[in-house]
N, C-alpha and C positions, 0 to 999 in steps of 0.2 A: 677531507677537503683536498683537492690537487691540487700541486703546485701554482699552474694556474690560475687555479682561482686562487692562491694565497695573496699573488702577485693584482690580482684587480678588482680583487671585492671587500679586501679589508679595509676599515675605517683608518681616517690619519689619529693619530696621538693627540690629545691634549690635557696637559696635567689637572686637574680639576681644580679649582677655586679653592672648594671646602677644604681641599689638601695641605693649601699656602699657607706659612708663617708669616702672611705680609707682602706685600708686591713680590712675583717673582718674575724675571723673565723668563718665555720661551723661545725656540726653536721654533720659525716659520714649518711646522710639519707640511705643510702643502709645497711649498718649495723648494724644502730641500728633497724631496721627495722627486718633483718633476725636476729637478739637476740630474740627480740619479739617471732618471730615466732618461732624460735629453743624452748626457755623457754616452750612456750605452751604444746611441749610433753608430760613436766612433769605434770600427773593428767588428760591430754584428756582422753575420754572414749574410750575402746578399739575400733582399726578398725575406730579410727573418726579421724578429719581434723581442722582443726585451725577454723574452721566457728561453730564448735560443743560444744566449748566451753572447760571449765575445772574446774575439782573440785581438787583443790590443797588447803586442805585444814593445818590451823597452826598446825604444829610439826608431821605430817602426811608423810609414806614413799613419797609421792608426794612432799610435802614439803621440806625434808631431797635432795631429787633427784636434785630440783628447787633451792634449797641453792647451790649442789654443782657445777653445771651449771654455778652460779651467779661467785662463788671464780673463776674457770674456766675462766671468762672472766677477773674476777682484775689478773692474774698471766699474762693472754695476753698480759692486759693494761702495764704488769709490772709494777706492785704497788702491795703492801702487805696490809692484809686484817687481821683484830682482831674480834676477837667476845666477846661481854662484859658478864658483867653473867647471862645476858638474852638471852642471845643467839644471840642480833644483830647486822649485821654484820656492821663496818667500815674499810673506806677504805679512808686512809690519803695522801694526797700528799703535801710534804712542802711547807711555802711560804719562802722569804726571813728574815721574821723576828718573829721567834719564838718565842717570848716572848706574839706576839698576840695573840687574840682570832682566831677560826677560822672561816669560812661561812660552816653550818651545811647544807647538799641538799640532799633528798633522797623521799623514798616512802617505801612503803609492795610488796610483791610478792603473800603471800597467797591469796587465795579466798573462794569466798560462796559455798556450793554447787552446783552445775552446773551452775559455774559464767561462764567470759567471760575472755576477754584475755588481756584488757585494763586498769585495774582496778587494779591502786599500781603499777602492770609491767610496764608499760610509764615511770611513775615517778621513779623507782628504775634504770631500766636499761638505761633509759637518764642523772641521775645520774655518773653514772660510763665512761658513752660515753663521759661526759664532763670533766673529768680528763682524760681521754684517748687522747681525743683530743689535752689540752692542752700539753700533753704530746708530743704529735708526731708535738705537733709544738714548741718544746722549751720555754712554755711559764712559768715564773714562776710569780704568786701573790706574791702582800706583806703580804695578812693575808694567812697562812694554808686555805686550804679546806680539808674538808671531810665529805664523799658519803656515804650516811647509808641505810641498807635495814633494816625495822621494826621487827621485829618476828609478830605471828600469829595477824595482825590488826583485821580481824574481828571477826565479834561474833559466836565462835566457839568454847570457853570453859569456859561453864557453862553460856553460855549468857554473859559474858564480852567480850569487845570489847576493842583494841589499848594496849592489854598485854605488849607486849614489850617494848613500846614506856613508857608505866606506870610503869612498872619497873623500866625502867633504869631511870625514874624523880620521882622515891620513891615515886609515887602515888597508890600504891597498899594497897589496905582494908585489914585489916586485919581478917588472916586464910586464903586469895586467894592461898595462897603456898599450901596450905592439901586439895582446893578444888579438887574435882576428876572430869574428863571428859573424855569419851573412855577408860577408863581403867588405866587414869596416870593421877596423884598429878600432877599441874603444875610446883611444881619443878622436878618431877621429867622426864614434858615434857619439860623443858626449858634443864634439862643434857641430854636430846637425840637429842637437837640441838646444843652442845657444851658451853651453857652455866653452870653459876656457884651460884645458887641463894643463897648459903652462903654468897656469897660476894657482894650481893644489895647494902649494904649499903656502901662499899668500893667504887664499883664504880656508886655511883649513878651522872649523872647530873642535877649539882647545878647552883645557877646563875652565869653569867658570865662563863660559860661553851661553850658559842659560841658568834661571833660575830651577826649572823642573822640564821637561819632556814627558807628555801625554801622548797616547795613542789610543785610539776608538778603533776596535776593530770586531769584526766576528770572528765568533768562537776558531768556525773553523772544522768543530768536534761535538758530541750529540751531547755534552755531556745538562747544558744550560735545557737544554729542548726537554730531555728526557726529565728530567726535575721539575719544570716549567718554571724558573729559576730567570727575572729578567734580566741581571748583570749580574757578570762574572768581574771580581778583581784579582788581578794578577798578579802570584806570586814573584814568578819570574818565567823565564824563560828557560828551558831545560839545556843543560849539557848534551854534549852526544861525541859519543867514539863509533870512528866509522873503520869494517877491518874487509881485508881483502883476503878470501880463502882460496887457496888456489891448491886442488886435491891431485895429485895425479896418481893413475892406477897402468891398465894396460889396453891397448888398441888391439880388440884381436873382432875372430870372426863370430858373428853374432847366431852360425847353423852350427858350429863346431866344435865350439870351447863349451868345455861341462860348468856347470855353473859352480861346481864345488872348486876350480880351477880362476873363476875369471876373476882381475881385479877390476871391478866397476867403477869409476869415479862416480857416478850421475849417482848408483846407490849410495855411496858413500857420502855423496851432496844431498841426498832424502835424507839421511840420517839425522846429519848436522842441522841440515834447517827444524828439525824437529826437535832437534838438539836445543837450539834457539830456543825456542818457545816453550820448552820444560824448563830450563834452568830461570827464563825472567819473569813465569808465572811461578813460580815455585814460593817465591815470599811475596808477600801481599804490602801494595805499593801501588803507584800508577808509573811506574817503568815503564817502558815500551822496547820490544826487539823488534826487527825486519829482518826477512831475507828478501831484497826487491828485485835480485838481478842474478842472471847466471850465465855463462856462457858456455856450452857443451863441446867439446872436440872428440870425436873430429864430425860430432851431428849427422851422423847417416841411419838410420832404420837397421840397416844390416850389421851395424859394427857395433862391440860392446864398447862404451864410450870410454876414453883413455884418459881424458884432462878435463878437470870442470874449475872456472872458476866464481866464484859468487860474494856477493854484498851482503855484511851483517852490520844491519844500523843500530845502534843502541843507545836510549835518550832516558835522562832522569835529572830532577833539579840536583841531584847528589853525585860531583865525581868520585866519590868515593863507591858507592854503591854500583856506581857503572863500573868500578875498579875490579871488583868482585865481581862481578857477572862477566868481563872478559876472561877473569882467569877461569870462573867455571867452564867457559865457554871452549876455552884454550884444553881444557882438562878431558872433558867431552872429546872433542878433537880428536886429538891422541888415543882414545880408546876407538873410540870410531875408526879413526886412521890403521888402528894394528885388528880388530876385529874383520874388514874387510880389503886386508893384506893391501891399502895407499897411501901416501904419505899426503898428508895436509900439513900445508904451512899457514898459519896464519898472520897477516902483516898488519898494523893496524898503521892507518893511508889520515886519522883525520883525530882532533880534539878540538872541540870545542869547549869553553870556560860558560858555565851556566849566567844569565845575567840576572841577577835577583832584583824589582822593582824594589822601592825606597818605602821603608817601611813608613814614614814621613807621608808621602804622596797614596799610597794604599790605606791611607785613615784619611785623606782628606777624599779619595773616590768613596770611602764605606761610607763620609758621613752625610754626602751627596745625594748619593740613593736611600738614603734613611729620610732625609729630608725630602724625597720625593716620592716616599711611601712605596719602595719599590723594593722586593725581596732582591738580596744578593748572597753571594757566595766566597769564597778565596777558591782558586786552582790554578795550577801549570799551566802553562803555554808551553804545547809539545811541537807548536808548527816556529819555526825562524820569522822573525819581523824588524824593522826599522830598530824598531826599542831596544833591541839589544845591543846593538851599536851605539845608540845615545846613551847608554849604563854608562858607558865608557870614559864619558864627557860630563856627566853629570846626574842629579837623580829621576829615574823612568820610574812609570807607573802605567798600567795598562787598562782600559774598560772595555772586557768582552760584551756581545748579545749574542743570543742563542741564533743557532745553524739549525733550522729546518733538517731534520734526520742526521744532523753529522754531515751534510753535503757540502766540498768547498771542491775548488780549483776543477767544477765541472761546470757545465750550462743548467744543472737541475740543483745550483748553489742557492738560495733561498733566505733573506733573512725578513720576518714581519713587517711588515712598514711601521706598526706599534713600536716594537723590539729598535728597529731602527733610530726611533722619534727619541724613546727610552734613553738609548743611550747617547745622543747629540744631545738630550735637555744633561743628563750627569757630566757631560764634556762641560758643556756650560758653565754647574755649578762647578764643579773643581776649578776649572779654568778662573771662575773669578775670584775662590777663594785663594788658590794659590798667588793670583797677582795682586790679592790688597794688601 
C-alpha cells in the first residue's frame, strides 16, 4: 500500500467493547485525526496536500499560524491556556486537590524543514484531546493535569535543539539569549511567540514541579513497524558523544605526486569512517555510530586533498559503553593516522548524560496497553525529545507508535491513523492512572 493511501483509506481506531473492563474512555479518533490534518496547513508548501509534508519551522510566521490554531482548540476544549516566558504553551485542567503536583503530558508542533506531519503534532494535539475528552465526560483527577506544547524543539536556532523545553528547566548556556538565527536574538524570537525571557528565571521549572511527564510520540525508527509491534515504551533516551576529527595530510598535485608518495587526508577520512562502523558493530547492542559531515580541503578535482575534517556521532543508553567505543575509535585513529603518513586529532566537541524514563511511569504505560489488548515492547529512544529535559525535573516516561518504514523528519514521515488512535487512547489510560 503507498503512503498515500496509508494516509486516506485507513479506518479511524476504536477500542472494541468486548475488549473493556468496564466503562472506558476513548479518544474522539475522528478528531483528533482531522486536528492533525487541519494543523498541517500551517507551513505546507504552497498548492500541496497533507502527504507533502511541512516546514513549520520554531518561532516562524508558520509557527505563530500553528500556535494559534493550537489555542483555537483549548478555547473549544473550554480550558484556558498560559504561555510561560518561553513562549510555551499550557493548558491546565484542575484536579480535586490542589495542593498536588500535577501529571505534565505534551509534545512540540514545530518541524525540520520539509518534515512531515507526525512528528511533536501526535503528541501535542493528543495532549489537549485528553483533557477535552475528560472534559466532556465530567471526569475529574485527583492530581491537576496539564497539556504543554514545547516552543521550537528542533534544531533550528543555531543548531540547538529542545529550546523551549530548556528554558523553561533553566538549562540554557550561557549567551544562548543574544544568539542570532534568521534575523532574531532568541529572545527576541521567544517575544514574538508571547513569551518573556526577562522572566526565565521566575518561572523556571524546578523539582517537584510535576507529578510525572509523558510524552506520545513516534518512533521515529523502523523498529515498531518491522515487528508490527503497536507501542513502544521507552527506556530512556540515549547518551551521545559527539568528536571532531580533523586529519591533516598534504596539498600536492593530483597528475604528479605517485601514490606510493601522497599523504591523502580524504583516504585517510574513508578509512576512519569505516573505521566507525567496524568498531560500533563489532559487539552486539543497539549503539549507533555516524559519520554525517565532512569538510574536504582544499576540494579541487586536481589536487590530492590536504585537510579533511569530519563528524563522529556516537549514542547508546550506556556512557560507559560509549567510553569504550571512543577509545577504540581513538585507537583506529592513530593506526590509520601512521598507515597513511596524517596526523588525525581527534577532539570530542559534545556529552550528553543518557535520560532514563522512571521505571514507576514505564509499568504504568505497560500496564495501559495490556489493558487495551495491544502488543508492546521496551527500547531506546536514539532520536533527542522534550523528555529528556523533563528527566531533569522530575520522572519521564515515554509512548512510541510505529513509523511507517523508519521514515521521520521527511514529508514521506507516516504514522497509521490506527497506530496514532493507539497510542492517544494509552496517553489516556496512563494519564489517568498516574493522576488518581
Amino acid at each position: 500500500m503507498t503512503r498515500r493511501e496509508l494516509l486516506t483509506s485507513m479506518p479511524l481506531l476504536a477500542v472494541s467493547h468486548a475488549a473493556r473492563a468496564g466503562p472506558q474512555l476513548e479518544i474522539r479518533a475522528a478528531r483528533l485525526r482531522q486536528q492533525i490534518e487541519s494543523l498541517s496547513a500551517h507551513g505546507r508548501p504552497s498548492g500541496g496536500s497533507f502527504s507533502d509534508g511541512v516546514s513549520r519551522i520554531g518561532y516562524s510566521d508558520a509557527d505563530i499560524a500553528g500556535r494559534k490554531y493550537v489555542l483555537s482548540l483549548v478555547e473549544a476544549a473550554r480550558l484556558k491556556a498560559r504561555i510561560d516566558a518561553a513562549g510555551n504553551i499550557f493548558v491546565r485542567k484542575p484536579g480535586t486537590n490542589a495542593a498536588l503536583s500535577p501529571v505534565l503530558f505534551g509534545s512540540h508542533i514545530d518541524s525540520v524543514p520539509n518534515g512531515g506531519n507526525f512528528d511533536g503534532d501526535l503528541g501535542s494535539l493528543a495532549a489537549i484531546e485528553v483533557l477535552r475528552v475528560l472534559g466532556e465526560n465530567g471526569i475529574v483527577t485527583r492530581r491537576p493535569l496539564e497539556a504543554v506544547v514545547w516552543s521550537c524543539e528542533e534544531a533550528t536556532f543555531n543548531g540547538n535543539t529542545l529550546n523551549g523545553s530548556r528554558a523553561a528547566a533553566g538549562k540554557l548556556r550561557p549567551g544562548e539569549l543574544e544568539g542570532v538565527s534568521r534575523g532574531l536574538t532568541l529572545s527576541e524570537s521567544m517575544r514574538r511567540i508571547g513569551g518573556d525571557p526577562a522572566r526565565l528565571d521566575e518561572t523556571q521549572l524546578r523539582s517537584g514541579a510535576f507529578h510525572a511527564y509523558l510524552e506520545l510520540h513516534i518512533e521515529q525508527g523502523g523498529t515498531l513497524d518491522k515487528e508490527g509491534t503497536s507501542i513502544g515504551i521507552v527506556e530512556g533516551i540515549v547518551a551521545l558523544d559527539h568528536y571532531d576529527a580533523v586529519i591533516t595530510g598534504m596539498a600536492n598535485h593530483a597528475g604528479t605526486t605517485p601514490m606510493a608518495d601522497r599523504q591523502d587526508a580524504l583516504l585517510a577520512a574513508a578509512q576512519l569512517t569505516l573505521a566507525v562502523r567496524e568498531v560500533v558493530t563489532q559487539q552486539p547492542g543497539p549503539q549507533v555510530g555516524t559519520v554525517g559531515h565532512l569538510d574536504v580541503e582544499p576540494n579541487a578535482s586536481n589536487v590530492v586533498p590536504g585537510r579533511v575534517r569530519l563528524s563522529i556521532d556516537l549514542r547508546d543508553l550506556s556512557t560507559e559503553k560509549l567510553r569504550r567505543l571512543g577509545e577504540a575509535i581513538r585507537a583506529r585513529a592513530a593506526a590509520i593516522g601512521a598507515q597513511t603518513k596524517t596526523q588525525i586529532v581527534l577532539t570530542q566537541t559534545q556529552h550528553a548524560e543518557p535520560a532514563l524514563a522512571s521505571s514507576e511511569v514505564k509499568a504504568v504505560i505497560q500496564r495501559a496497553a495490556a489493558q487495551l489488548q495491544l502488543s508492546h515492547r521496551s527500547l531506546p529512544s536514539g532520536a533527542v525529545h522534550d523528555a529528556q529535559v523533563m528527566a531533569t525535573v522530575g520522572p519521564m516516561g515515554m509512548i512510541f507508535v510505529p513509523s511507517v518504514g523508519g521514515i521521520s523528519h521527511s514529508p514521506q514521515e507516516v504514522t497509521s491513523w490506527e497506530d496514532c488512535m493507539r497510542g492517544a487512547n494509552v496517553l489516556l489510560q496512563s494519564v489517568l492512572a498516574l493522576a488518581a
